[in-house]
N, C-alpha and C positions, 0 to 999 in steps of 0.2 A: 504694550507688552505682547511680548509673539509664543502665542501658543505653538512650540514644536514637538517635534517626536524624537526620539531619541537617534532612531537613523539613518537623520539628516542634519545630525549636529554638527559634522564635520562642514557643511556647507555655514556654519554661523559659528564661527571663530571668534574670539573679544564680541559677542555680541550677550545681553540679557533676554533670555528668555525664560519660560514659563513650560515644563514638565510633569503631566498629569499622570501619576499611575499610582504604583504600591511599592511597600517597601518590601525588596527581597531579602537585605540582610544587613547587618551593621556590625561596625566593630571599632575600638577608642582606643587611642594614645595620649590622653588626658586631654591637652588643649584642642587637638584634633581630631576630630569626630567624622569617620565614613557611614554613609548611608548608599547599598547599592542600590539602586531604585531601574524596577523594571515597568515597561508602558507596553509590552506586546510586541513592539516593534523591536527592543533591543536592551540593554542592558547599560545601565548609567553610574560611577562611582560620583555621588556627591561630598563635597570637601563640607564641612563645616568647622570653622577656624572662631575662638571662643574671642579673640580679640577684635572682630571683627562683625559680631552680629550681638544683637540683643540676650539677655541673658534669658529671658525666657522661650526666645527661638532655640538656643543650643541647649538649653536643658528640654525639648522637647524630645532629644536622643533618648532621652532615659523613660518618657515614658510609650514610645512608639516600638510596638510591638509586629512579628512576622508577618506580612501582606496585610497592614494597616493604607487603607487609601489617603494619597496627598497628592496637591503640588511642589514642584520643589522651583524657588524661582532664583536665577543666579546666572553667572556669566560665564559662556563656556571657554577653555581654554584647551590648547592641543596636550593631550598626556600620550604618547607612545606605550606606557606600560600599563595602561589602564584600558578596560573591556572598549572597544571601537575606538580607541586612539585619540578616547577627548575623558575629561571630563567637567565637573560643573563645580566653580567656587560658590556656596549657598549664602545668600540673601536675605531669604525669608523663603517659611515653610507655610502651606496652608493645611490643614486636619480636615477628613472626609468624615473620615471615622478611623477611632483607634481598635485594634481588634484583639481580642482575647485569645489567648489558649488555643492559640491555632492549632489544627486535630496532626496536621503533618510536620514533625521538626526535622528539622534542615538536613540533621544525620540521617536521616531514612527516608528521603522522597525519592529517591533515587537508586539506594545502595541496599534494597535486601533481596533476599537468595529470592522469594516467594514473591512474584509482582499480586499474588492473588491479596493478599491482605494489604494493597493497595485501594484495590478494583473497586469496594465499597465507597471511595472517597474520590473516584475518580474523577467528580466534577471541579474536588480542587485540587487533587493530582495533577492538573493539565498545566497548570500553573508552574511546574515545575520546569528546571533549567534544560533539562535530556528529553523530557516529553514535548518541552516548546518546540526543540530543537527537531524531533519528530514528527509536531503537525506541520512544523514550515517546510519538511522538506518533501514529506505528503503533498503538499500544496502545484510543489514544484513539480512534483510526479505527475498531480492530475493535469496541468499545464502543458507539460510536457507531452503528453498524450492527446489532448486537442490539435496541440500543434503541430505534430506527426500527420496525424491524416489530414487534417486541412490542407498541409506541404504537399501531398500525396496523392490531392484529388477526388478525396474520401466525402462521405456526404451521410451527416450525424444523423440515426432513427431512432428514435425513444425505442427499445419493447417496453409492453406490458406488464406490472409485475402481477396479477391474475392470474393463472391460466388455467385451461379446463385438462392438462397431463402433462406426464411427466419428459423432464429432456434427460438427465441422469439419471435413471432408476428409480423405480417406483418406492423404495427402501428410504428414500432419503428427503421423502415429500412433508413440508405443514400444510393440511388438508385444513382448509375454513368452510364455512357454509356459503353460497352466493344464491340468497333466493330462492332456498330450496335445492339450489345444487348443489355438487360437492365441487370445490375451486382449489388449488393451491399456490401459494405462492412460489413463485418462479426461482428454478434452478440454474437457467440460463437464457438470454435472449435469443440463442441461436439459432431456431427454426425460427422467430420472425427475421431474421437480419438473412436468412435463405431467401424468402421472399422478397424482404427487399433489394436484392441486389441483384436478381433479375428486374427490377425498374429501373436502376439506377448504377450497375455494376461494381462500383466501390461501396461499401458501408460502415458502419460499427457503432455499435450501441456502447453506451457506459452506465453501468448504476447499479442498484444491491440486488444480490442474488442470495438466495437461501437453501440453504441443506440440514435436514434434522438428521444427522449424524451424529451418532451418541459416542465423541471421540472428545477426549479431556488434553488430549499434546498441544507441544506448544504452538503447532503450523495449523490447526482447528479452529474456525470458527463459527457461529452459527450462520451467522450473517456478514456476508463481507461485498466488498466490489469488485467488479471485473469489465474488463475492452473486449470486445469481440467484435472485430473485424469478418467481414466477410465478403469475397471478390468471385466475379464471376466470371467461367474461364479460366481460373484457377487450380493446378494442379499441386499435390504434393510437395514437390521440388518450389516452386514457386512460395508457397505459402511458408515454407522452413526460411526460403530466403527474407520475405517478408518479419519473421517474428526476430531472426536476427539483427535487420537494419533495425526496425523499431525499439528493441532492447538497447542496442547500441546508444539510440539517440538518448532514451532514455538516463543511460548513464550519463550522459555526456555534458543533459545540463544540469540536473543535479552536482557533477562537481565543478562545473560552471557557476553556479548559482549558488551553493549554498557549502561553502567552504568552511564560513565557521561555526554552522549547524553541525557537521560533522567533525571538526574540531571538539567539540562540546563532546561529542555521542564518543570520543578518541578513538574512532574509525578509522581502520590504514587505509586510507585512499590511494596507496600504489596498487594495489589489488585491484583497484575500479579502475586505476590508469588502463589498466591492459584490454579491458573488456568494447574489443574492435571486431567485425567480421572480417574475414570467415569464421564460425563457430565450430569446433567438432560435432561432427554427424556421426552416430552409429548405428546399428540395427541392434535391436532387443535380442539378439543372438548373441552380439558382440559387446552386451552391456550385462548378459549371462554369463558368459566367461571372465567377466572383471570378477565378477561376485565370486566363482569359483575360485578365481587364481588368488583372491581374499580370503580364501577359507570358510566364505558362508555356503549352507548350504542352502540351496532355492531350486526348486524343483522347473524345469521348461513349462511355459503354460502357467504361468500364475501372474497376479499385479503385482509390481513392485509398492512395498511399503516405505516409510520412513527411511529405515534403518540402511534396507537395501539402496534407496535414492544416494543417501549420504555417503555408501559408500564407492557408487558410479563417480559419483558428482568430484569426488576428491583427485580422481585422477586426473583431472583436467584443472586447470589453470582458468577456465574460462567454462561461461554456460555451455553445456552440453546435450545435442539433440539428440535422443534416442528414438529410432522412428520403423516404423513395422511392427506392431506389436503384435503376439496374438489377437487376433478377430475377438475368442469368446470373449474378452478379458474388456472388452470396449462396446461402447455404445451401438446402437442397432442402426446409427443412420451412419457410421461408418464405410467409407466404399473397399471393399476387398482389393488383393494385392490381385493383379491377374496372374502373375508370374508363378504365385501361391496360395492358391483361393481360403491358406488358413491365417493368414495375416493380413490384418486391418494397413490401409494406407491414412497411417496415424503418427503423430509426432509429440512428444513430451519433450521440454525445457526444462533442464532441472538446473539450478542455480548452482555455483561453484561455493565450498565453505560449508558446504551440508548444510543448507539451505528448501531444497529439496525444490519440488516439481512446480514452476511458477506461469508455464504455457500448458496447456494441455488441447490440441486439437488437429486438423488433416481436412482428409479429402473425403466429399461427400457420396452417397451413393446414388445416383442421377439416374438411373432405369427404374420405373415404374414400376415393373413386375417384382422385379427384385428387392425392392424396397418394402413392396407390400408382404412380400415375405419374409422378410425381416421383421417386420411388427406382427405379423403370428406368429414366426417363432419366438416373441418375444411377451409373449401373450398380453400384448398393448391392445389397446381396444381402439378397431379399425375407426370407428364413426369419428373419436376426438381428432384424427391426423387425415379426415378428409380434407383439411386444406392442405396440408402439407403434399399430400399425394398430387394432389390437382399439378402443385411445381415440377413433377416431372412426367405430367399430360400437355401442359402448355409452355412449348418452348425449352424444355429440357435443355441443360448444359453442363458439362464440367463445373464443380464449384469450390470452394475451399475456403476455411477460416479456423481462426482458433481464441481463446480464451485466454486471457492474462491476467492473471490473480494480485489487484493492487496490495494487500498489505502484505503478503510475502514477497511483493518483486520492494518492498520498503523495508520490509527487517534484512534481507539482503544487505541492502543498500546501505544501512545504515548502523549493520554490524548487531541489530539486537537481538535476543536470543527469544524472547516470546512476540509472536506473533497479534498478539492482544497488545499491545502498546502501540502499534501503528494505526487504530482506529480510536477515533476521537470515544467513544463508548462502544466497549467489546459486548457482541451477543455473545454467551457461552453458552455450555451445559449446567443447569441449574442457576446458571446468574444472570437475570437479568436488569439487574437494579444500577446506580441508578437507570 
């Protein structure tokens, strides 16, 4: 007997095999009994035909209850109008275990206003049809990402998730003890990925970063992932170019790949069709005036928040780069615009669909002097970024990189509206269970 998976049934046509997973859902027409039965891999409609199996095989319908674990063993045949275009005449069933009063019923795993009165259960929340469909195509994301820069020449550096300061603002740090010292956990790897890419000129780390940011929306999270790429010799123009192809690729195999994940999640995938470079570029001048001719009012000189992103973002059809921002409004290793020493040579990606800001990064500031005066005006404490300094005492150059925020470039993608459902267990504000 061949233990198979469900999606690779289409390769065992008239053949008996053997089906290890749980029951997702059932439903009778007296003599014939469905069982759809999920393995992780995909989604199976089992027949059970009363004239044809044991009477206490099909009376096991009656007493197998929501995600009860079984085999189901039987011969697959091609069904066109059933989930992956087979399904299974049943045989014989074997009992793992029959399961009780399962806490999530069928009408709500999926369909309420509030994911939060989820979130408590979210270990078996995952289980569900739209969530599965969202860790597979996370999968594909992070895949899709290795295999950009490895195309590309890039060359993978762990960072640290320790560090002894801050890369985002001192506002938004978890401070732990290390020994007696004060340590926090990492808000970005991008001053080591600086370092390394004077070794090695291509780079980019991948893995969790953190912000205690006391923000409850639905593009918030405490802890989430991000790619941050960084090249050396890299200028501005350069690196906008760069987050476009890579975005592109991005989309490209997710609806390559996972067509009836998103099927599932009923995402118009003609919206993704369109998402090809060139991207619209515009300056934070010209991303002020959108907001104006919109009738919000926002003063020159401030960060754009949510509201305002969503409403840049909608005028375009595609991600949209807004890049020059003001200086104060950005980080202190920003490099200045020459052209106008009050604007930062910085780039923001803000996703089309109000979706909001899924790049955020530019061009570094590679003068020694200058940089060390940015971290007193910023009243960073000089001793923690004496390595940092050192990179533009030894060998200084042009550099540039930016940050890509995986589960917002996923709720994009996949059309959902909180950002917490694209990580397998969301950090929040105040929740961190399980």
């Amino acid at each position: 007997m061949k233990v198979a998976y469900i999606s690779e049934l289409k390769n065992h046509i008239g053949e008996e095999v053997e089906i290890r997973g749980w029951l997702y859902n059932k439903r009778s027409s007296g003599k014939i009994r469905f069982l759809i039965i999920r393995d992780g891999s995909g989604y199976l409609q089992a027949v059970m035909i009363k004239s044809e199996l044991p009477e206490e095989v099909f009376n096991l319908y009656d007493e197998l209850y929501y995600e009860s674990s079984l085999a189901v063993i039987g011969t697959v045949r091609e069904e066109k109008r059933a989930p992956g275009g087979v399904e299974l005449t049943v045989k014989d069933i074997k009992v793992y275990q029959i399961t009780e009063d399962y806490p999530i019923p069928k009408v709500r795993e999926d369909n309420i206003p509030d994911v939060g009165v989820l979130l408590p259960k979210r270990h078996l929340w995952l289980r569900s049809r739209k969530q599965w469909a969202l860790m597979r195509i996370r999968h594909t994301v992070e895949k899709a990402i290795h295999d950009f820069y490895d195309k590309n020449g890039f060359i993978r550096i762990d960072a640290p998730i320790l560090t002894p300061a801050a890369v985002e603002g001192t506002t938004t740090l978890f401070e732990t003890d290390y020994f007696g010292e004060k340590a926090y956990l990492t808000q970005s790897g991008q001053l080591y990925m600086e370092a390394a890419c004077m070794a090695h000129g291509k780079v980019y780390c991948f893995g969790p970063t953190f912000r205690a940011e006391k923000s409850k929306t639905r593009r918030h999270l405490m802890e989430f992932w991000m790619v941050e790429p960084e090249v050396a010799y890299y200028e501005l123009d350069d690196v906008m170019e760069l987050a476009e192809n890579f975005v592109s690729y991005i989309v490209e195999r997710v609806l390559e790949e996972r067509q009836e994940e998103l099927k599932i999640l009923e995402r118009d995938t003609s919206k993704l069709e369109n998402i090809k470079p060139p991207f619209p570029r515009i300056t934070y001048d010209e991303a002020v005036k959108i907001l104006h001719e919109n009738g919000m009012e926002f003063e020159w000189g401030d960060d754009f928040g949510g509201d305002e992103e969503t409403v840049i973002s909608k005028s375009f059809d595609k991600p949209v780069m807004v890049h020059r921002y003001p200086a104060k409004v950005k980080a202190f290793y920003m490099k200045r615009d020459p052209e106008n020493p009050e604007l930062a040579l910085c780039v923001d990606m803000l996703a089309p669909e109000g979706y909001g800001e899924i790049i955020g990064g530019g061009q570094r500031e590679d003068d020694y002097e200058t940089l060390l005066k940015r971290i007193e005006e910023h009243n960073l404490p000089k001793d923690a970024y004496e390595w940092y300094l050192d990179l533009r005492k030894y060998g200084s150059v042009p550099h540039s990189g930016f940050g890509l925020g995986v589960e917002r470039t996923i709720a994009w993608l996949s059309g959902v509206r909180h950002v917490r459902e694209t990580i397998p267990f969301p950090r929040l504000l105040e929740k961190i269970y399980p």
